[in-house]
C-alpha positions as CSV (number, residue, x, y, z in Angstrom):
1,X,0.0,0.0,0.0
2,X,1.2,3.4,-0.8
3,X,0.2,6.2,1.0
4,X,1.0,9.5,-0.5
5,X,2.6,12.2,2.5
6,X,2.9,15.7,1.5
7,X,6.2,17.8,1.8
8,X,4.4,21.2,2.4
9,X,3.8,21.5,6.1
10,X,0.8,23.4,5.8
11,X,-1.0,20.6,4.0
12,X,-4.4,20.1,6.1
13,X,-3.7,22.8,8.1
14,X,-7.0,25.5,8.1
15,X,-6.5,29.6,8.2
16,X,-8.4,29.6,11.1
17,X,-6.2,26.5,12.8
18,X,-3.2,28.4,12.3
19,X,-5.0,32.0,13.7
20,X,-5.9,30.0,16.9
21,X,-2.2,28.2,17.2
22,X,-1.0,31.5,17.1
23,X,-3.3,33.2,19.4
24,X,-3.0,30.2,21.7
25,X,1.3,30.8,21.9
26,X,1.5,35.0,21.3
27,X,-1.9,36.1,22.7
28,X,-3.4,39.2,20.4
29,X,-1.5,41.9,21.1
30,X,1.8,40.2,20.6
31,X,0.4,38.9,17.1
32,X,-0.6,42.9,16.3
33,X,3.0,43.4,16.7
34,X,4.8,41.0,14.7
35,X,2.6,41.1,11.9
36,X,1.1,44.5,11.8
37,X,-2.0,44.6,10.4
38,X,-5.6,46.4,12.1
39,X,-7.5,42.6,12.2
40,X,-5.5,41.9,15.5
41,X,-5.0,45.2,16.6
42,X,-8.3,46.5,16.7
43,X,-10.9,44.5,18.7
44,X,-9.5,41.4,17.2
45,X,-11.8,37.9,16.4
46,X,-10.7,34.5,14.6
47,X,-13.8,35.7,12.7
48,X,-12.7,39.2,11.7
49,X,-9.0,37.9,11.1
50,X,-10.3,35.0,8.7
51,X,-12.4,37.5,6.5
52,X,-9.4,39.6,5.6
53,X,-6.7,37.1,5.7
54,X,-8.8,35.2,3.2
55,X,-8.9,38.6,1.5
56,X,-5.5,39.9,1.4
57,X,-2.6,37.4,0.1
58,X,0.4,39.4,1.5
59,X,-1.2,38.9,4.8
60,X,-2.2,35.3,5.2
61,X,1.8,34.8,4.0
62,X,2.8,36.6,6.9
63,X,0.5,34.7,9.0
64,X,1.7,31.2,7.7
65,X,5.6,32.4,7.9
66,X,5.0,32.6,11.3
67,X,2.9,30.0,12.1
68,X,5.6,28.2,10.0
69,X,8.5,29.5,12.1
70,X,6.6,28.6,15.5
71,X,6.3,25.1,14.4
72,X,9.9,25.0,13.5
73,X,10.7,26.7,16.9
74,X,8.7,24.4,18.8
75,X,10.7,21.1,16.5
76,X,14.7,22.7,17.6
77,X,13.2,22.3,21.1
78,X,11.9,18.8,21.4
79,X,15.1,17.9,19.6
80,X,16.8,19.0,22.4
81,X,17.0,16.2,25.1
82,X,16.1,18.3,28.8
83,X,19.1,18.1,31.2
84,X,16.8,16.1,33.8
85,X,16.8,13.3,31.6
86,X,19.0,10.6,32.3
87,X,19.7,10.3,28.4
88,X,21.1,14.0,28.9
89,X,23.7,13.1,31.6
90,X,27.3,12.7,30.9
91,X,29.4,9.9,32.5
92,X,31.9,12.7,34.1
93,X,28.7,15.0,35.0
94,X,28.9,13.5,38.4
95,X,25.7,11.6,37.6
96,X,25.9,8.3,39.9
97,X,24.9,4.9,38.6
């Protein structure tokens, strides 16, 4: 069986998924000041914000380069392996077996 995956990492990922990630990790008025535009500035909604995203191309690409750069930031940090782990301790850390 072949199952097809897609390379694009916003493949079955909605606008409005993507608004409500974002609004979930920045809050509203730290999403009004990385991308500056009025729908999250000005009595801001998922609503209002879906209506001109889907409206305005520049804009929804700002939204998804940063949606896009969350989700790599959030990769780089699960890569990591926490320093509490015992995966993460060094023999000459003074870790005791």
């Amino acid at each position: 069986m072949n199952t097809h995956a897609s390379k694009d990492p916003l493949h079955g990922v909605t606008l409005e998924m993507q608004i409500n990630a974002l609004v979930a990790k920045y809050g509203w008025g730290e999403l009004g000041r990385r991308i500056n535009i009025n729908c999250f500035k000005s009595d801001p909604s998922v609503k209002s914000s879906l209506k001109f995203l889907r409206r305005t191309p520049w804009a929804r690409k700002e939204v998804e380069d940063l949606y896009l750069m969350m989700l790599n930031a959030g990769s780089e940090k699960a890569a990591v392996t926490p320093i509490d782990s015992p995966w993460g301790q060094r023999r000459d850390s003074g870790y005791e077996r």
